[in-house]
ChimeraX commands (.cxc) that place a marker at each C-alpha (Angstrom):
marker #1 position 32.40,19.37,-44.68 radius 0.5
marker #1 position 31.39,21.76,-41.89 radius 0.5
marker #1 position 33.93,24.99,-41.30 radius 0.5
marker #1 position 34.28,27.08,-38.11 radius 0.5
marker #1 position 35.20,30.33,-38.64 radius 0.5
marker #1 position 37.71,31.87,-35.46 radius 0.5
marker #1 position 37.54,36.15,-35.94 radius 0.5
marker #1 position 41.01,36.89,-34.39 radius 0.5
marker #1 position 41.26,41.03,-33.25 radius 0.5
marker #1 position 45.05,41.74,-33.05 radius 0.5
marker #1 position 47.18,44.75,-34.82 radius 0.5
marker #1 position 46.65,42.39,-38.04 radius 0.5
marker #1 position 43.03,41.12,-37.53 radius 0.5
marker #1 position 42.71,37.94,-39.15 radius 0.5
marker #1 position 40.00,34.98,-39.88 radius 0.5
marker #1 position 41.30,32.05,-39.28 radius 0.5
marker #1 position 38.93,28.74,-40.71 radius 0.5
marker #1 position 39.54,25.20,-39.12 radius 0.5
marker #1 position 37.49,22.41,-40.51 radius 0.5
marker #1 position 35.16,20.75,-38.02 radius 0.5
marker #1 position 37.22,17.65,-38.46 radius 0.5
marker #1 position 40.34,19.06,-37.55 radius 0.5
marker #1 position 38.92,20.76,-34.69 radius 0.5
marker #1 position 37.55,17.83,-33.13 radius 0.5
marker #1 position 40.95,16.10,-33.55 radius 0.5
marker #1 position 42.38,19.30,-31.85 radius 0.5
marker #1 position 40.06,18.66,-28.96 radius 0.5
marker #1 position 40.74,14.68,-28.91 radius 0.5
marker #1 position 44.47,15.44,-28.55 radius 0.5
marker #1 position 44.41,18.49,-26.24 radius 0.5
marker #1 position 42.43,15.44,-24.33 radius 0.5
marker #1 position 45.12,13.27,-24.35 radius 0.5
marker #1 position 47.42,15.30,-23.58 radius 0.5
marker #1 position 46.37,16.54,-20.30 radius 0.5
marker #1 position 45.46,12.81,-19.34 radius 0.5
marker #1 position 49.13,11.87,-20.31 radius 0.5
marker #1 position 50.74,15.10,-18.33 radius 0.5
marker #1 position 48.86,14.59,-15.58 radius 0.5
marker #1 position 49.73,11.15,-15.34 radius 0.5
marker #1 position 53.63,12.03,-15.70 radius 0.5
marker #1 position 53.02,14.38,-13.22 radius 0.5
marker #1 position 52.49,11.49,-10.97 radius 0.5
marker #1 position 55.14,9.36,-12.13 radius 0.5
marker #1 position 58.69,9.06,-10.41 radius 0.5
marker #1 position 61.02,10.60,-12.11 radius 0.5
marker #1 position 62.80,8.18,-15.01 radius 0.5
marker #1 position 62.71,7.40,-18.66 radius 0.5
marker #1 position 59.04,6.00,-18.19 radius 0.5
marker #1 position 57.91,9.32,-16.75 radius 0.5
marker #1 position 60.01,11.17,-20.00 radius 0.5
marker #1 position 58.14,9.44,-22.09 radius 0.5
marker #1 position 54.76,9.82,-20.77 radius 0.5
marker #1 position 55.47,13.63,-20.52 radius 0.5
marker #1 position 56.83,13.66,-24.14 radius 0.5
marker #1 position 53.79,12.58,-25.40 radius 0.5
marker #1 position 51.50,15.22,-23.62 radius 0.5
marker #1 position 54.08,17.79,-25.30 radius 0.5
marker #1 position 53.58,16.15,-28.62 radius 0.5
marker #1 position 49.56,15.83,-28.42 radius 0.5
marker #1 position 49.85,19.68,-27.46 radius 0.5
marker #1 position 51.91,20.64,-30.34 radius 0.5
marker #1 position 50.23,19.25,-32.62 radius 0.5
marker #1 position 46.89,20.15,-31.04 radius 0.5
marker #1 position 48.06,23.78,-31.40 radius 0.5
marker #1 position 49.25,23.89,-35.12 radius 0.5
marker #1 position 45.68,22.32,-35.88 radius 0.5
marker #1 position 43.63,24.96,-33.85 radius 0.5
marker #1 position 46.15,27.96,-35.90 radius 0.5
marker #1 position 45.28,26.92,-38.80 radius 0.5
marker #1 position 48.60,25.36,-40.07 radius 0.5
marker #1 position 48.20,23.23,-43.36 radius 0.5
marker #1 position 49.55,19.94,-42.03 radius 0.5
marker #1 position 49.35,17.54,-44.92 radius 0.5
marker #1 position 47.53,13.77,-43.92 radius 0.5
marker #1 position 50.92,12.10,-44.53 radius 0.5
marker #1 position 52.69,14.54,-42.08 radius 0.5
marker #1 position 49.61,14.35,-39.29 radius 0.5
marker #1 position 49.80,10.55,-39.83 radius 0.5
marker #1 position 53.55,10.29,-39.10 radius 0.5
marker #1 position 52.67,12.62,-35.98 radius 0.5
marker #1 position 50.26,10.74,-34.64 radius 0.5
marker #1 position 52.08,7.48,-34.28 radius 0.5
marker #1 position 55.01,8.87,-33.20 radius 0.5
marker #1 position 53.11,9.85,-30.03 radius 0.5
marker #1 position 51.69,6.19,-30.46 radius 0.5
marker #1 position 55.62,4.87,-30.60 radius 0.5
marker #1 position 56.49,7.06,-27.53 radius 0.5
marker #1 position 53.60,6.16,-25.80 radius 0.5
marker #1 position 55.01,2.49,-25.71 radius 0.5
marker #1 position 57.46,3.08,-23.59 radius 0.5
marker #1 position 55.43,5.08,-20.87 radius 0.5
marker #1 position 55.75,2.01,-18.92 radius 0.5
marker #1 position 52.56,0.33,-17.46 radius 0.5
marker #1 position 50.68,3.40,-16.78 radius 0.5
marker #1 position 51.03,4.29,-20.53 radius 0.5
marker #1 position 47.50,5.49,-22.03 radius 0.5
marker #1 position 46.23,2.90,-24.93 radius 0.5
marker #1 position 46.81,3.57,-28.48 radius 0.5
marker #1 position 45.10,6.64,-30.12 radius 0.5
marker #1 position 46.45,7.06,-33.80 radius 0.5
marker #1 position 43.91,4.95,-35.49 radius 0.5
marker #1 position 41.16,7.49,-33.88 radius 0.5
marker #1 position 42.84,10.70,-34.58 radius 0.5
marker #1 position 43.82,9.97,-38.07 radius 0.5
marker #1 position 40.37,8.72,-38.65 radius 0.5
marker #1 position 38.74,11.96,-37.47 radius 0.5
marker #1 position 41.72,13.94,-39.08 radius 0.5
marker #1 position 40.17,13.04,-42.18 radius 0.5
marker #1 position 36.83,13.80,-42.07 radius 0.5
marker link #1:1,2 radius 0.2
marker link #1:2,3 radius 0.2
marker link #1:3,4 radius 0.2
marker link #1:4,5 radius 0.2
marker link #1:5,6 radius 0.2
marker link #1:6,7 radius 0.2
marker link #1:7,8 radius 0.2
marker link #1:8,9 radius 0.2
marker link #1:9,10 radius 0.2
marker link #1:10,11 radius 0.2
marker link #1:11,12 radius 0.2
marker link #1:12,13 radius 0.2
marker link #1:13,14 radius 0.2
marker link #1:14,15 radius 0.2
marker link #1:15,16 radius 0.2
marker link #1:16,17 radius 0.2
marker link #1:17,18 radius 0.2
marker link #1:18,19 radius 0.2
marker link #1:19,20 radius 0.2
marker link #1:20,21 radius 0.2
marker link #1:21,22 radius 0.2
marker link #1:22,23 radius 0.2
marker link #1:23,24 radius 0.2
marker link #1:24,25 radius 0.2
marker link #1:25,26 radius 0.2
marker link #1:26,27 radius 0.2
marker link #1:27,28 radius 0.2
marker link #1:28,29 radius 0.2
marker link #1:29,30 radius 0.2
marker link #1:30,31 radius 0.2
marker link #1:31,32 radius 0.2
marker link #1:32,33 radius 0.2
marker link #1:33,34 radius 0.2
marker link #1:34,35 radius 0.2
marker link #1:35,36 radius 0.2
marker link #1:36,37 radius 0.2
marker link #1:37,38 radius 0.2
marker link #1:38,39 radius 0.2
marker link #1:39,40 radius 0.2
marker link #1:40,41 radius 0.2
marker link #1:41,42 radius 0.2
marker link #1:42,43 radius 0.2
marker link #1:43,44 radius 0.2
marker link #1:44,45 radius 0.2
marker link #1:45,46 radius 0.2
marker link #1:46,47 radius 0.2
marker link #1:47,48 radius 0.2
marker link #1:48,49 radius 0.2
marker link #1:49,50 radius 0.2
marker link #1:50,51 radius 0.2
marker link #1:51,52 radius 0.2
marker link #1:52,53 radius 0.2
marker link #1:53,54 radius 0.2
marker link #1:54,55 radius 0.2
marker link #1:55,56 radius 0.2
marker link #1:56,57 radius 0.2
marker link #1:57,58 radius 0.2
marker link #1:58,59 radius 0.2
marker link #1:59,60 radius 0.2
marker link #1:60,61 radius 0.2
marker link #1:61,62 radius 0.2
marker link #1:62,63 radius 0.2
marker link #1:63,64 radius 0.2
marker link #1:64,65 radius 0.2
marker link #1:65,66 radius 0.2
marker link #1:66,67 radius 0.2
marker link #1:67,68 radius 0.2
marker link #1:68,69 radius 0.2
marker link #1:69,70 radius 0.2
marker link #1:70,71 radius 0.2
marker link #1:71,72 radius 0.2
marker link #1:72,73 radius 0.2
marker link #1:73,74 radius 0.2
marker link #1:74,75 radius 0.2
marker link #1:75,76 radius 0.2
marker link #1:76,77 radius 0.2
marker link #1:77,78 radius 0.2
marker link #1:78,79 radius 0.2
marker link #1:79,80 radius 0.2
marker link #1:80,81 radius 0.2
marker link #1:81,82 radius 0.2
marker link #1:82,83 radius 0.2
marker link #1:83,84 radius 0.2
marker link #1:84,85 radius 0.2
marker link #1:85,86 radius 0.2
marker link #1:86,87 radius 0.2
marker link #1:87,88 radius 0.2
marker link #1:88,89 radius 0.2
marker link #1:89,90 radius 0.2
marker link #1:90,91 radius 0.2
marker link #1:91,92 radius 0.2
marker link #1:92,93 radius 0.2
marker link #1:93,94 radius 0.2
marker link #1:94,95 radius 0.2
marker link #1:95,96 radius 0.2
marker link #1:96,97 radius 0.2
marker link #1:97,98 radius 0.2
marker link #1:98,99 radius 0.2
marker link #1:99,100 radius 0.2
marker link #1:100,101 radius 0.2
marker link #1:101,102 radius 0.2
marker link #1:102,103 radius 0.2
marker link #1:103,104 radius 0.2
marker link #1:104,105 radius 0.2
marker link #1:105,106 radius 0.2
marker link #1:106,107 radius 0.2
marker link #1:107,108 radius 0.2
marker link #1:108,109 radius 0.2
view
């Protein structure tokens, strides 16, 4: 397994390491994301449009623990990743197809 080492320069420096697994799942969801708030961007507002934006603010959340470094056990990521799935369902018919499957695959190496 390939690792990617980050050299953070703060009051604390810090090296962070992300796998190169997780890091392309970082970049598949950071993806999505912006796909899914751009398209609830366009949407009128309603619970179709909540949803849609939900899931951009899910994809980025989780995105962002990835690319810190934050030890998210498979089980947990798994759970994660359909609930955006779940969400995603009711995004109405401009909803983005389902992406779990992928991201869990590439999740774990």
């Amino acid at each position: 397994m390939a690792t990617a080492t980050l050299t953070v320069t703060a009051p604390a420096a810090a090296t962070l390491t992300v796998t190169a697994p997780a890091a392309a799942t970082a970049r598949l969801l950071t993806g999505y994301g912006l796909v899914a708030g751009a398209r609830a961007d366009f949407m009128p507002n309603g619970p179709e449009r909540e949803s849609m934006g939900a899931c951009a603010s899910r994809a980025h959340w989780l995105a962002q623990q990835i690319e810190r470094g934050e030890d998210i056990p498979r089980w947990r990521f798994n759970h994660f990743a359909r609930q955006i799935d779940n969400e995603m369902t009711h995004a109405g018919p401009r909803q983005l197809a389902p992406r779990a499957d992928e991201w869990i695959a590439t999740y774990a190496g």
